[in-house]
N, C-alpha and C positions, 0 to 999 in steps of 0.2 A: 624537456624544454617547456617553456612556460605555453605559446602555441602549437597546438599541434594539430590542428586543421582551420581552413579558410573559409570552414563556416563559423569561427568563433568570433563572429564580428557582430553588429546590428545587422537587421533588415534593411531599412532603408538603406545602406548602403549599395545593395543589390540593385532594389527597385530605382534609384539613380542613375546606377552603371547601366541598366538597360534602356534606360531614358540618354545617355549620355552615346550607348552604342548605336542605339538606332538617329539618333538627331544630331550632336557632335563631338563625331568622331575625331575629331580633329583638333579637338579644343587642346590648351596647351596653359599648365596650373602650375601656380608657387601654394606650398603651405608651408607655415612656421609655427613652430611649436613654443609656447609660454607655460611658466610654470608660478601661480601666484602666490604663494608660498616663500615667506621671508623664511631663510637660514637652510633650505633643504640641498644639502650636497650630491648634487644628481652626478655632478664631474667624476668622483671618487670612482664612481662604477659605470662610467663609460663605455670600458673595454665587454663587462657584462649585459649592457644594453645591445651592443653591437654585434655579439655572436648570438644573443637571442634573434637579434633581427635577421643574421643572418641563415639561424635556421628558418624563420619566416619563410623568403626566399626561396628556400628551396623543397615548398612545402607546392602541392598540385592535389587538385581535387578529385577524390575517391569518386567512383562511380557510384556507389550508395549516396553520397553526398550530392553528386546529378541527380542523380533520378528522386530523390526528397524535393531538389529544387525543383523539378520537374512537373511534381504533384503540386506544385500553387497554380492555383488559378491565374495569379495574374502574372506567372513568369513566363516566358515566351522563350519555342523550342531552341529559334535559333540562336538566342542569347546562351540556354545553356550549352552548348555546340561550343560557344566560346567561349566557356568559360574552363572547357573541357581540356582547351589549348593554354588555359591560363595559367601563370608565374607569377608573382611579385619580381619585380629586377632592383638588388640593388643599387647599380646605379643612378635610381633616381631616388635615395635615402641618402642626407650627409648629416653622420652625429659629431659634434664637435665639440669637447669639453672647452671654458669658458674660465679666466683668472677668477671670477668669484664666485666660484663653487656650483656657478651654472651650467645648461648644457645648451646648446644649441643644436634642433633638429628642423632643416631645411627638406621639403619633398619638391622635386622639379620634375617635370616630365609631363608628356599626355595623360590627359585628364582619366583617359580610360584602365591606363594602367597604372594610377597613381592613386586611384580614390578608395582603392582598400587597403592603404598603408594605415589610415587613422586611429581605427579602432584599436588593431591589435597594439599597434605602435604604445599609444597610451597605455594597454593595460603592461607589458612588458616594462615601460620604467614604472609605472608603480610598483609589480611585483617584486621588480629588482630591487626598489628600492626599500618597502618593507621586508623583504627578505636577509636583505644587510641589517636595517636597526631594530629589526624586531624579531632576533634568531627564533627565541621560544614565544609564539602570540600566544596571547589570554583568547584562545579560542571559549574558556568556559564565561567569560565577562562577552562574548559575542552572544555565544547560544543563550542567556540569560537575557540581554538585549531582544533580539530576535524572538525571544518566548514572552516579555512582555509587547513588544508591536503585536504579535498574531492577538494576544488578550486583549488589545484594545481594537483591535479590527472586530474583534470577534465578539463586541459588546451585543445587547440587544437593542433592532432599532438600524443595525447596519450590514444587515445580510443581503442586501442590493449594493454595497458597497463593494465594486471591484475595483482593484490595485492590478497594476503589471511590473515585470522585475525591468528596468533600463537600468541598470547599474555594471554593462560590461565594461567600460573605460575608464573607470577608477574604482574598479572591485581591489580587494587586499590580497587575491590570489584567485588563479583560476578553480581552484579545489576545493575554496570556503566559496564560492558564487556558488558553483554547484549543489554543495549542501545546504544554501541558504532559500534554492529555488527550490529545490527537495522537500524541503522542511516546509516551505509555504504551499505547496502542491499537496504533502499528505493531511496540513493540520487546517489549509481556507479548503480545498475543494479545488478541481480545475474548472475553467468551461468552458461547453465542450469542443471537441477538434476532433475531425479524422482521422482515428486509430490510437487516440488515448486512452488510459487505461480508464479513467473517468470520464462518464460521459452528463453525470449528473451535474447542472449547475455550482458552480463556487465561488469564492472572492478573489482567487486569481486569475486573472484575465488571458494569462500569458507573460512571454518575455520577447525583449526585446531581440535578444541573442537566440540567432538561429542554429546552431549547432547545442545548445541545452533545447532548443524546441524538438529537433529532430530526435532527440537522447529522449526525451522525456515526454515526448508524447502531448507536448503543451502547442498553441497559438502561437505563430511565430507574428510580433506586430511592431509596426513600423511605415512611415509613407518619405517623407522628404525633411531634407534637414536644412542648413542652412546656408551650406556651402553650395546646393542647386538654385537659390536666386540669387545667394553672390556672383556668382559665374556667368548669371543671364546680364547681370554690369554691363559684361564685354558680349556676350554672344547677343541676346537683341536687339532690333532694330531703332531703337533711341533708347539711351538711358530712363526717361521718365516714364517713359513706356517695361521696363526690366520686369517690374513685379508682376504685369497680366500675363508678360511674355512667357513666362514662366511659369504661372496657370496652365494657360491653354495649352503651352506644350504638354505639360504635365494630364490635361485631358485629353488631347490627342494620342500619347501611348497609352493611356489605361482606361481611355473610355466611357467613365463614369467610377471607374475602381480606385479602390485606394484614395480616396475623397477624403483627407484630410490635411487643409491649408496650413502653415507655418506663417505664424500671422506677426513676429518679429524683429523681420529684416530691418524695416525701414521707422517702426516704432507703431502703434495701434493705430496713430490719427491717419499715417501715409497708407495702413493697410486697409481702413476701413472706406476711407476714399476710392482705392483701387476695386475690393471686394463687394462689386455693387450686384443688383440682384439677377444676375445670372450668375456670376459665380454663389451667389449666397444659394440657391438650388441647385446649381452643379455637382456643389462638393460638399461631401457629406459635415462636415463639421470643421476647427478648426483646432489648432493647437497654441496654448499658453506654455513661454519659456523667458519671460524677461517681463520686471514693470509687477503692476502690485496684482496679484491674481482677482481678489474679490471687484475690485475695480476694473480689469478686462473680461470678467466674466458678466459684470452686469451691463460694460457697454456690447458686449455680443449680443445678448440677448436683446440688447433693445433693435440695434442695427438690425438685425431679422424682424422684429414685430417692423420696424419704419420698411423693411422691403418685402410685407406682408406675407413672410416666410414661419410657420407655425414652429417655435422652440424647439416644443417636443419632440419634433421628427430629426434633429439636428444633434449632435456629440460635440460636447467642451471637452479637451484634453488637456490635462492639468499634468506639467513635469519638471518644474522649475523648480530645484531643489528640496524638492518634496520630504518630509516628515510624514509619521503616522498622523501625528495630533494635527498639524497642518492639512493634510488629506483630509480628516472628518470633519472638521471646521468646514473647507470647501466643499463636502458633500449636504454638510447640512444648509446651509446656504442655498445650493443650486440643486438639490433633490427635488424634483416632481415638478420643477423648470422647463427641465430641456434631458439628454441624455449624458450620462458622465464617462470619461475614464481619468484614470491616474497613474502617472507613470513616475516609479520611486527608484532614485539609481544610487547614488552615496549611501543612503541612508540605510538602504538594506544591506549593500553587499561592500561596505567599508563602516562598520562601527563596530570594533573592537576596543575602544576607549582612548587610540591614536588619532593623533591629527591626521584625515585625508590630504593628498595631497590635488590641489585646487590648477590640474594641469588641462591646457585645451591642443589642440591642432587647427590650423583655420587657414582655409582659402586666403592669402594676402592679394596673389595675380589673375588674371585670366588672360591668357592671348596677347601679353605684353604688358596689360593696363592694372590699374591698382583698381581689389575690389575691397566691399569693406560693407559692415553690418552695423547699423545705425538701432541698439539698441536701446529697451524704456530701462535698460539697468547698465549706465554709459559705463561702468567698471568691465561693460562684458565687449565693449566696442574692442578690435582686434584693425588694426590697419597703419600701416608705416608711412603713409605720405599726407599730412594734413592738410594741405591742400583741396586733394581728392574728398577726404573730406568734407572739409566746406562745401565742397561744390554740391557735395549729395545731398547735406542737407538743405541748400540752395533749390535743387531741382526740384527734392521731396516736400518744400516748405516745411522744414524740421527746425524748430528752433536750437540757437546753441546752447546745452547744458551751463546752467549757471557757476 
């Protein structure tokens, strides 16, 4: 089966679910699945998506895979306790082929038992789905891809250039991600982690995906993604208020850890408004994923020099469809700035010479109400009631896209 343990998902999803178990518990989420991709016959292989899911389900966490969890720092004993009880159910998964060749994938349920269906769910229809049209892959037009990236990483001039792998939910298989984080681990260097085989500095930072971290002895990294300030919509105390609320919570389980902000829910101008200089020393750095990168990177840095917060001490996190050539470009730029990371997901562990396929999962509900992500790349906005909205960029004072 294409999953076969429930650590083969991102970090943050974790670091959420213990934010969500300690705080609310109770919350209650719709996700719906888009696939942006003209002509992709997902329908066809329905029935394959759905017994893959439902080995998901029936998948429970090894005690090796606790006690890994166990060794972060910032995971908390009695979250793994419960996770130790933990299932996928699904009855809160509905796939439903669609007359023109699409599929429809709805997730209902508590938020708690509902937020590690994402991950694997995504890489599962892709697998299925390059598994069907692309019986024999050009794995050697990959490795020859993949051996020129590490030659241009590996230029001189960019050996403080670190990359990390984010490419679990639309990898081409779970078997080439593997060899593809393999391949960057023996030929950039790791850096380092407790109980790697390499402790020497590299240009691989890590991987998103905690189950190749625990295999391979790499940096499991990740903080908050997007579907945790969607959800604070509904669980905060006013909507206009959603995006602090959702800080503070977020420094309230971790304390100072995992300090790094997701800066576009509501689009740069609402998040820079909100991120005044307490959060701008709270959290360690912030993260880019929508809108033009060189241009959110230089208003960051200014916003820190205006809330007399020194660069240097601070991390830009750049992962918004990232490229090789796209990466050194924004290293060169923001080198000897401020602190960098890069996180490369498509680009590593789907480029065999096939079209990826351009699929997401997204928070639509929380607790009744429609949530919804007001991004600088409106093609990424995901939300069913326009209404809603208007009203958010009403509240957020976001003008409407032209």
């Amino acid at each position: 089966m294409i999953i076969t343990s429930l650590l083969d998902t991102d970090l943050y999803k974790f670091t959420m679910m213990q934010v969500v178990l300690h705080q609310f518990p109770g919350a209650q989420v719709e996700y719906r699945f888009k696939c942006r991709n003209g002509g992709a016959n997902l329908a066809a292989h329905v029935e394959e998506i759905r017994e893959e899911v439902r080995s998901l389900c029936n998948l429970h966490f090894q005690e090796s895979e606790l006690a890994y969890l166990r060794s972060l720092r910032f995971i908390k004993s009695d979250f793994v306790d419960f996770l130790g009880l933990f299932k996928l159910n699904e009855k809160y998964i509905r796939i439903t082929p669609l007359p023109s060749g699409e599929i429809d994938i709805t997730i209902e349920g508590p938020w708690l038992h509902t937020i590690l269906f994402e991950i694997p769910v995504l890489a599962i229809v892709n697998e299925v789905h390059f598994r069907n049209t692309q019986s024999v892959p050009d794995f050697v037009e990959g490795r020859k891809r993949l051996d020129t990236k590490i030659g241009q990483l590996r230029t001189d001039g960019l050996g403080e250039l670190k990359i990390a792998d984010y490419g679990t939910r639309r990898r081409f298989s779970r078997a080439w991600h593997e060899e593809v984080v393999r391949v960057l681990s023996a030929r950039l260097g790791t850096s380092h982690s407790p109980g790697a085989v390499q402790s020497a500095p590299g240009q691989l930072a890590g991987t998103s995906n905690v189950w190749l971290a625990m295999k391979l002895g790499l940096t499991p990294l990740g903080t908050m993604a997007h579907e945790y300030l969607q959800a604070s919509q509904a669980l905060g105390p006013r909507l206009r208020d959603s995006q602090t609320f959702a800080f503070e919570s977020w420094a309230r389980e971790y304390r100072g850890d995992l300090g790094i902000a997701l800066s576009d829910v509501y689009g740069m101008s609402a998040f820079l408004r909100d991120f005044d200089m307490y959060f701008c020393k709270l959290f360690d750095g912030a993260r880019h994923d929508s809108g033009d990168p060189f241009e959110w990177g230089e208003r960051m840095l200014e916003h820190y020099l205006h809330n007399r917060v020194d660069p240097l001490t601070k991390t830009l996190i750049f992962s918004d469809g990232l490229t090789v050539p796209r990466t050194v470009e924004l290293y060169q730029r923001f080198k000897d700035r401020c602190r960098l990371a890069f996180g490369i997901g498509t680009n590593l562990t789907n480029d065999l010479g096939y079209e990826p396929l351009q699929i997401v999962i997204k928070m639509v509900r929380c607790n009744g109400q429609p949530v919804a992500k007001l991004s600088d790349t409106p093609s990424k906005n995901m939300c069913e009631d326009e209404k809603y909205l208007a009203y958010l960029r009403q509240v957020f004072d976001i003008a409407q896209p032209s």
